[in-house]
C-alpha positions in Angstrom: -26.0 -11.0 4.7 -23.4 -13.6 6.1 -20.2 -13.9 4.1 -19.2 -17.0 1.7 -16.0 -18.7 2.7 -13.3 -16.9 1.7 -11.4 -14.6 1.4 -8.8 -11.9 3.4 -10.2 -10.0 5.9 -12.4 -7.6 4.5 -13.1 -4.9 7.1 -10.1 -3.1 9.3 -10.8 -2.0 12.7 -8.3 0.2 13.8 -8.7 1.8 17.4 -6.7 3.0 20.9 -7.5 0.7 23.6 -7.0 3.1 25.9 -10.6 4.9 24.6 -12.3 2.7 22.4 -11.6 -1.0 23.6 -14.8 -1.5 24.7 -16.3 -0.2 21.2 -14.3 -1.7 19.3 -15.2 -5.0 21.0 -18.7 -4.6 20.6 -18.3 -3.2 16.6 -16.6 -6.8 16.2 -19.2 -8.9 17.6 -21.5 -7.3 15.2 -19.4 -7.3 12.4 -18.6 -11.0 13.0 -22.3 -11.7 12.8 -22.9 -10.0 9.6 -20.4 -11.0 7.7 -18.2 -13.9 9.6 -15.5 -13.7 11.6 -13.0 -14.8 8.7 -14.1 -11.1 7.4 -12.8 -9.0 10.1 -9.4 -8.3 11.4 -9.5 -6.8 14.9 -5.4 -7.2 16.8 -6.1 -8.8 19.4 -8.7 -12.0 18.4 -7.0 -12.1 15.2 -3.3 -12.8 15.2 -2.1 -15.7 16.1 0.3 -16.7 18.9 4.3 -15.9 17.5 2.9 -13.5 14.9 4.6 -10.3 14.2 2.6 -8.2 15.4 3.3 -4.9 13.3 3.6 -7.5 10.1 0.2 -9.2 10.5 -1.1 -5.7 10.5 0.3 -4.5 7.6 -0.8 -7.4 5.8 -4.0 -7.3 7.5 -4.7 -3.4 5.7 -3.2 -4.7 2.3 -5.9 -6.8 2.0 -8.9 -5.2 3.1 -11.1 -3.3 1.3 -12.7 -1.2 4.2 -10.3 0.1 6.9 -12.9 1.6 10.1 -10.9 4.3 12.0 -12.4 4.5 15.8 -11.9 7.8 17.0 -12.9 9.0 20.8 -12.6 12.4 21.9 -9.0 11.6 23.1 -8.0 10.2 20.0 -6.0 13.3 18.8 -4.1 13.8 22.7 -3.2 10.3 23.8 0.9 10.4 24.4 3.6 8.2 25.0 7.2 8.4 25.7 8.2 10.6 22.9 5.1 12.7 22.9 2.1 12.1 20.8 1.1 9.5 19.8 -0.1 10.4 16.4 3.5 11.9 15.6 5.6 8.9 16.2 5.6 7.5 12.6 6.1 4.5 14.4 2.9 4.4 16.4 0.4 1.3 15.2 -2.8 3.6 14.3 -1.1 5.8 12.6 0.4 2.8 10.5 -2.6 1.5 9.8 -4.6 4.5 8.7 -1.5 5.5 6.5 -1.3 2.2 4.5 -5.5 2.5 4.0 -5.1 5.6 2.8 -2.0 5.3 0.5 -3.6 2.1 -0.9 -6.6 3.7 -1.7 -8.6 1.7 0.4 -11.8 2.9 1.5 -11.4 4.2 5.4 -14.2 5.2 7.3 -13.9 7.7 10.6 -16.4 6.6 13.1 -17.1 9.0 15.7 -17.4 8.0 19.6 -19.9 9.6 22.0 -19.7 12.4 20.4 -16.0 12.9 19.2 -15.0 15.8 16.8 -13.8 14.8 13.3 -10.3 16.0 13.2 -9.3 18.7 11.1 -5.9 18.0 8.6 -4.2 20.7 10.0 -3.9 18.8 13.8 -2.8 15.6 11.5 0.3 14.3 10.6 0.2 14.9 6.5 0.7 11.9 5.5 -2.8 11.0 7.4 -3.9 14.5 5.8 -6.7 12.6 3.9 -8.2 11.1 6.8 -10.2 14.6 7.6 -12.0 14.7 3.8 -13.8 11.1 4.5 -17.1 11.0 5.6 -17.7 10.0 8.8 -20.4 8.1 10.9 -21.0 8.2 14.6 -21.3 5.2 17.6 -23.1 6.4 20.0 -23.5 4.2 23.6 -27.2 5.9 24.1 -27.6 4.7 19.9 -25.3 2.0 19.9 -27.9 -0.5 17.6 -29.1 2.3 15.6 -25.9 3.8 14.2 -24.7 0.1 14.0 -27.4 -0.4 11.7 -26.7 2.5 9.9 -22.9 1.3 9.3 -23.7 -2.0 8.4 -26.5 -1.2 6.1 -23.7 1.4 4.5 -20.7 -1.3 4.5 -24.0 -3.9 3.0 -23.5 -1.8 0.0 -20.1 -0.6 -0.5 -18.9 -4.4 -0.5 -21.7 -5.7 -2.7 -20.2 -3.0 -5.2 -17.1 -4.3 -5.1 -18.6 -8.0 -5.3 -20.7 -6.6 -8.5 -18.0 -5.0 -10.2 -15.2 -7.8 -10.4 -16.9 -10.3 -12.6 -17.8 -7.2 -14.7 -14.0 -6.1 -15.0 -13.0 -9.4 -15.5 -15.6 -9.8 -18.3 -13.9 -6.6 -20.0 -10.4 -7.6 -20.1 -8.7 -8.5 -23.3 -7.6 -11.9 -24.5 -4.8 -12.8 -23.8 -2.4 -13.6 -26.5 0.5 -15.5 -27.2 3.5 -12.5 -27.4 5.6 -13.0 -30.5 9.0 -15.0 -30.2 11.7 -12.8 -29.5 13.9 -12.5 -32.6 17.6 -14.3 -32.2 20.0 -11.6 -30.7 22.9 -10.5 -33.2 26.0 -8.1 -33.0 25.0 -4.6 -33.1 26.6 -2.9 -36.7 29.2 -0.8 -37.0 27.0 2.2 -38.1 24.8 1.3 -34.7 27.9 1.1 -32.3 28.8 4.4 -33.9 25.8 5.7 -33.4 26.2 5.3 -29.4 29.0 7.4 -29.2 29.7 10.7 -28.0 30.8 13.8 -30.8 34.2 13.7 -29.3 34.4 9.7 -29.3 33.6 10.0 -32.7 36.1 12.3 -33.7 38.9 10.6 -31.8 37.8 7.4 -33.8 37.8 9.1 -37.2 41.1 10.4 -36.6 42.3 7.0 -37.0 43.4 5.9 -40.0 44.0 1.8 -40.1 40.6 0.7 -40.2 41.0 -2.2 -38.2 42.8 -0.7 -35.5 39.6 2.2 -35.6 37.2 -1.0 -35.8 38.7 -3.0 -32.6 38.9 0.5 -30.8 35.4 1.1 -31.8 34.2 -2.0 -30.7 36.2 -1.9 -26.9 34.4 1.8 -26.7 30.9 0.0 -27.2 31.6 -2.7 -24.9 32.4 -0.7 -22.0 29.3 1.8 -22.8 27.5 -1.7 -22.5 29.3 -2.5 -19.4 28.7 0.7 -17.5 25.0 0.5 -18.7 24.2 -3.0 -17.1 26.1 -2.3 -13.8 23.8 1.1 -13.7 20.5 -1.4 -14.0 21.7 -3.5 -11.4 22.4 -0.6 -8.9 19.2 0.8 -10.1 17.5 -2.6 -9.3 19.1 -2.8 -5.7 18.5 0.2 -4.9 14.3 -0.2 -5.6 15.1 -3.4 -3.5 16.9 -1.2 -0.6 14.2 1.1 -0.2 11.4 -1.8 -0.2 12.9 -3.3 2.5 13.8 -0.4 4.8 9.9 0.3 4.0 8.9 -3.0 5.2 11.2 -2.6 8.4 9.8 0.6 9.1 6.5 -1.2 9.4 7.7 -3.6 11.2 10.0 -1.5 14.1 
């Protein structure tokens, strides 16, 4: 099966070149001729020249729909300055395998000559979820055997999710045409009274002019009003904040 033109890069290899470069290498050609190089996103052959680097992965896993996680038998020890590797939030695998994961996306463990699946509790927990996934094994003595078996498996899971668009999209509902919004109006005096507190109401009824207890009913409401819109906006830029100090996190 050889890939239409399209799309995003459909399959995700993440790896440590310091113990599966030479795998990984040899997974891609593979890859590349089953289902075109458009469909798989390896670092090095696929980002271009001036790219982020930590950006164009992140995008890379948002729009994949298999994410395969190399894993030698040093996978779990490698270190670097700050110790290892997998407990620097900031470390590119564990990036990677963390957005798979909390997008749902379907990540496959694939064992190396041999390598032990790690176990959750010698994981970080927000990669937790990486020990429950099944896992396959790349052997170098079986290297075109358990390729076979990977690509017959990824055959299948991908023409599932080929299969099960149109249906989805067949099962939507039509869309209609919303109603037109009604023409605002001034909120009653029953309805402003309504958004007040006990006390504000019984300061109001204590006074006796009606207009003078209309105007000050009316200057309560529109600071209530007030103080409600500036609450949404700090609301909204604080969703905004976080967002961003997300995306620069991925990007550090």
């Amino acid at each position: 099966m050889t890939a239409s033109t399209a799309a995003p890069p459909r399959i995700f290899i993440s790896y440590r070149r310091q113990e599966a470069a030479g795998h990984a290498g040899r997974l891609s050609d593979r890859l590349i001729e089953q289902f075109g190089r458009a469909q798989i996103f390896q670092d090095i052959d696929s980002i271009q020249p001036g790219d982020d680097f930590a950006e164009a992965i992140a995008d890379a896993v948002a729009s994949c729909q298999v994410l395969l996680a190399l894993i030698g038998d040093r996978w779990l020890k490698i270190k670097g300055r700050e110790g290892r590797r997998l407990d620097n939030p900031k470390d590119f695998v564990r990036l990677e395998i963390e957005a798979a994961l909390s997008r749902n996306i379907r990540v496959i463990p694939i064992l190396i000559d041999g390598a032990a699946m790690p176990r959750a509790d010698q994981l970080p927990a927000s990669l937790a979820g990486l020990a429950g996934r099944q896992a396959l094994e790349l052997s170098s003595n079986r290297f075109d055997s358990d390729v076979a078996h990977l690509l017959k498996a990824l055959d299948k899971y991908l023409s599932e999710l080929q299969n099960a668009r149109p249906l989805a999209a067949t099962q939507r509902q039509p869309i209609s045409t919303p109603p037109a919004s009604p023409e605002p109006r001034d909120p009653t005096s029953d309805e402003m009274m309504a958004s007040m507190t006990p006390r504000e109401r019984a300061a109001l009824e204590k006074i006796k002019d009606p207009e003078q207890r209309a105007s000050q009913l009316l200057q309560l409401y529109m600071q209530k009003q007030a103080f409600v819109a500036t609450m949404q906006t700090n609301m909204a830029q604080a969703r905004h904040d976080m967002r961003k100090a997300v995306a620069q996190n991925l990007r550090a």
